[in-house]
C-alpha positions as CSV (number, residue, x, y, z in Angstrom):
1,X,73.4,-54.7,179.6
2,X,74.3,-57.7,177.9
3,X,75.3,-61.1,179.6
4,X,79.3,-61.0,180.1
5,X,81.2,-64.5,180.9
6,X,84.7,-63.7,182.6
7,X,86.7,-63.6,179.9
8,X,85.0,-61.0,178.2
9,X,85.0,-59.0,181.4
10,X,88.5,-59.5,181.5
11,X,89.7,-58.8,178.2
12,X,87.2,-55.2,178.4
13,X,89.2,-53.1,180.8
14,X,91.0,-50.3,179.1
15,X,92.8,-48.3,182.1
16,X,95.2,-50.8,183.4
17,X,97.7,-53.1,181.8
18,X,97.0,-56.8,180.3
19,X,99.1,-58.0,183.5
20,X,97.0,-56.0,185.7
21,X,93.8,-57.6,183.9
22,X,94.7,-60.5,184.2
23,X,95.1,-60.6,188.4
24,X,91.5,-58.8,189.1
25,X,89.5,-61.2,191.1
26,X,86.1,-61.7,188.4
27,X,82.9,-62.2,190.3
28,X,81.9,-65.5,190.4
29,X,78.1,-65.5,190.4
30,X,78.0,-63.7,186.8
31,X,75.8,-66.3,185.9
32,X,73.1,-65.0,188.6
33,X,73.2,-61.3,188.2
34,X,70.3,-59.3,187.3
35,X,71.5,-58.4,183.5
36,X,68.2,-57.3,182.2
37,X,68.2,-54.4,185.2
38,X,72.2,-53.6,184.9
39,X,73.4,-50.7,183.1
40,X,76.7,-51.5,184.5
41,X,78.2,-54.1,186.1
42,X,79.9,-53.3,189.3
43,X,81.7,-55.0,192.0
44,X,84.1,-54.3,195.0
45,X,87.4,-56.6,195.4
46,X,87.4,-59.2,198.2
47,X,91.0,-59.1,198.0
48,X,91.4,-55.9,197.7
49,X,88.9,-53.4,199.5
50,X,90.0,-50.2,198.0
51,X,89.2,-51.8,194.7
52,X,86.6,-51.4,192.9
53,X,85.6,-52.2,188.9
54,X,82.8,-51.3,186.5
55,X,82.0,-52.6,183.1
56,X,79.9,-50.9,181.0
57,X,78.9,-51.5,177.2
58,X,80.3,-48.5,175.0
59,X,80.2,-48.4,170.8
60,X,78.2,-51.6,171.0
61,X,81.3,-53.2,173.2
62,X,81.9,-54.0,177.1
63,X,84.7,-51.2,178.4
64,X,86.1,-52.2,181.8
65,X,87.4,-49.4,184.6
66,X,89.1,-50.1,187.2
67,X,89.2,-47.8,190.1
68,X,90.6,-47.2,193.5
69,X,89.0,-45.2,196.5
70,X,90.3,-42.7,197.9
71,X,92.2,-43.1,202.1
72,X,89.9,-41.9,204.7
73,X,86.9,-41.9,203.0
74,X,85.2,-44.4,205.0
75,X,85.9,-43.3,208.6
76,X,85.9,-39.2,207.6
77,X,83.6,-39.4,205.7
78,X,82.8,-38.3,202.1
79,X,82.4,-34.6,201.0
80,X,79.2,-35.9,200.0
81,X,76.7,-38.1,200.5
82,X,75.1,-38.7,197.0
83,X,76.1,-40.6,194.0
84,X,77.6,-38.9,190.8
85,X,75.7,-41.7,188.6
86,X,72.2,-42.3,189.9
87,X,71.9,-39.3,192.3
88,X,71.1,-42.0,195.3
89,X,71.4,-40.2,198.7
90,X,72.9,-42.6,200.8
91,X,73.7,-41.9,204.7
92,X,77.3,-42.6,206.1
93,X,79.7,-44.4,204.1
94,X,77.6,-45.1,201.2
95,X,79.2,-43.1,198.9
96,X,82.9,-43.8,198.4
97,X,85.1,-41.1,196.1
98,X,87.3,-43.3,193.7
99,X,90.0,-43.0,191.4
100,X,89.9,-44.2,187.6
101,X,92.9,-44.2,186.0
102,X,92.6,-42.1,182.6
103,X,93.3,-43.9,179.2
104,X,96.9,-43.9,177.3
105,X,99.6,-41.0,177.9
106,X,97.7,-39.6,180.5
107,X,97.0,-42.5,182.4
108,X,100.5,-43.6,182.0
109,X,101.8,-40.2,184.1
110,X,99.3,-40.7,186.6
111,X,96.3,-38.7,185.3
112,X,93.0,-40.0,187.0
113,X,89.5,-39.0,187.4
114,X,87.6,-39.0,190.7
115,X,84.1,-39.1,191.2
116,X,81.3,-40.2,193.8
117,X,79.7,-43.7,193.4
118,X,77.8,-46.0,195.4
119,X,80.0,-47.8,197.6
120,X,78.8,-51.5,196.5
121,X,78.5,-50.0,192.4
122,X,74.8,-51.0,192.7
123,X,73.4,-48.0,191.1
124,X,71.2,-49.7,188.2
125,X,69.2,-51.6,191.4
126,X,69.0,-48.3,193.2
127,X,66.9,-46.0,190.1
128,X,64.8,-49.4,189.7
129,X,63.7,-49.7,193.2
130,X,65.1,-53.0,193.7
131,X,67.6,-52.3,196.5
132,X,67.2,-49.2,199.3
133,X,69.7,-47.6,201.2
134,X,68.4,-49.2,204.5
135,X,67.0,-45.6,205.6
136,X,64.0,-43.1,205.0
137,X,64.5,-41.2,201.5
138,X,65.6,-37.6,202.1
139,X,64.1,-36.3,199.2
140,X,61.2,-37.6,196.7
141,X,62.1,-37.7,192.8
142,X,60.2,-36.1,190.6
143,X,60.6,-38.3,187.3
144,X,59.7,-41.6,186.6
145,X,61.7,-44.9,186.9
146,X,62.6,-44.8,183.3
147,X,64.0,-41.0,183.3
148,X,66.0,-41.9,186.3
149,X,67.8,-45.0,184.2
150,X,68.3,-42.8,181.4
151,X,70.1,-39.8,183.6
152,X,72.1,-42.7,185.2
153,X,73.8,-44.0,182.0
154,X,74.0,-40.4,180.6
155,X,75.9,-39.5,183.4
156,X,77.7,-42.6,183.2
157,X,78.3,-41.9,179.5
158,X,80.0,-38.9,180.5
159,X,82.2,-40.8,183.9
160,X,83.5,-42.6,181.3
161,X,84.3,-39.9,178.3
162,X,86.1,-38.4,181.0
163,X,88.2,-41.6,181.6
164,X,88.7,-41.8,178.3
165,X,86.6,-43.8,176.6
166,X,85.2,-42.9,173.8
C-alpha cells in the first residue's frame, strides 16, 4: 500500500457522511507505519472502542470503511475464532465481528455487512510473520508467505465489493 498523509485518509472513506469523516480520530504515527508490508491500513478508535476503520487502495485510489463491532463480542465471545481476511487463528477475543455500513441507498436504510477481522486490523503483519498471536499456531499453512498475501487482499477485494466498493 501506498504512503497516506491524513487528509487523504480522510477524504477516502465512502460509507459514512463528510461530517462523519471529518470527526474520526486519524492515527498519528502514519508517518511510522510499515507501508511497504500493509495491504490495508487498519486501526481501532481510542475514543471510540467499538470503532474500527480500514483503508484500502481500490481502482488505483485509497477507499476508507468504517466499521462498528458487534455488543458482546468480547466477553461471549465470537462464533469464531479466525479471521475472514488472512485466515489467522487467534485464541479468545482476537477476532471481533464488525459492521460496515454498505455504500449509497442501502447504506442509507441501514444495510451493513458483517464479517470476522482481527481485532487490532493487523492482518498484513500476521501472513508476513511479523506479529504472532501470543500463542502456539493451531494449524501449519501449507503455502508460502506470498500466496497467503495474495488470498488476504483477494479476500479483502471481495469484504469490500460486498460493501460496496467497486
Amino acid at each position: 500500500m501506498n504512503r497516506l498523509a491524513e487528509p487523504a485518509v480522510r477524504a477516502s472513506f465512502v460509507n459514512c457522511s463528510k461530517g462523519e469523516a471529518k470527526r474520526i480520530n486519524i492515527p498519528r504515527d502514519l508517518a511510522e507505519r510499515p507501508w511497504e508490508e500493509l495491504d490495508f491500513l487498519g486501526w481501532r478508535d481510542p475514543g471510540a472502542p467499538d470503532r474500527r476503520y480500514l483503508v484500502a487502495e481500490s481502482a488505483g485510489r485509497p477507499v476508507g470503511v468504517v466499521l462498528r463491532a458487534s455488543q458482546g463480542v468480547h466477553r461471549a465471545g465470537a462464533k469464531t475464532t479466525v479471521c475472514s481476511l488472512c485466515l489467522t487463528s487467534h485464541p479468545g477475543t482476537g477476532v471481533a465481528l464488525l459492521a460496515a455500513p454498505r455504500t449509497g441507498a442501502a447504506g442509507r436504510q441501514g444495510n451493513t455487512v458483517g464479517v470476522y477481522l482481527c481485532a487490532d486490523l493487523d492482518c498484513s503483519l500476521y501472513v508476513r510473520g511479523k506479529k504472532e498471536t501470543g500463542v502456539g499456531v493451531s494449524y501449519r499453512e501449507t503455502i508460502g508467505v506470498e500466496e497467503r498475501i495474495e488470498r488476504l487482499r483477494g479476500n479483502l477485494r471481495g469484504f469490500l465489493a460486498k460493501v460496496g466498493v467497486g
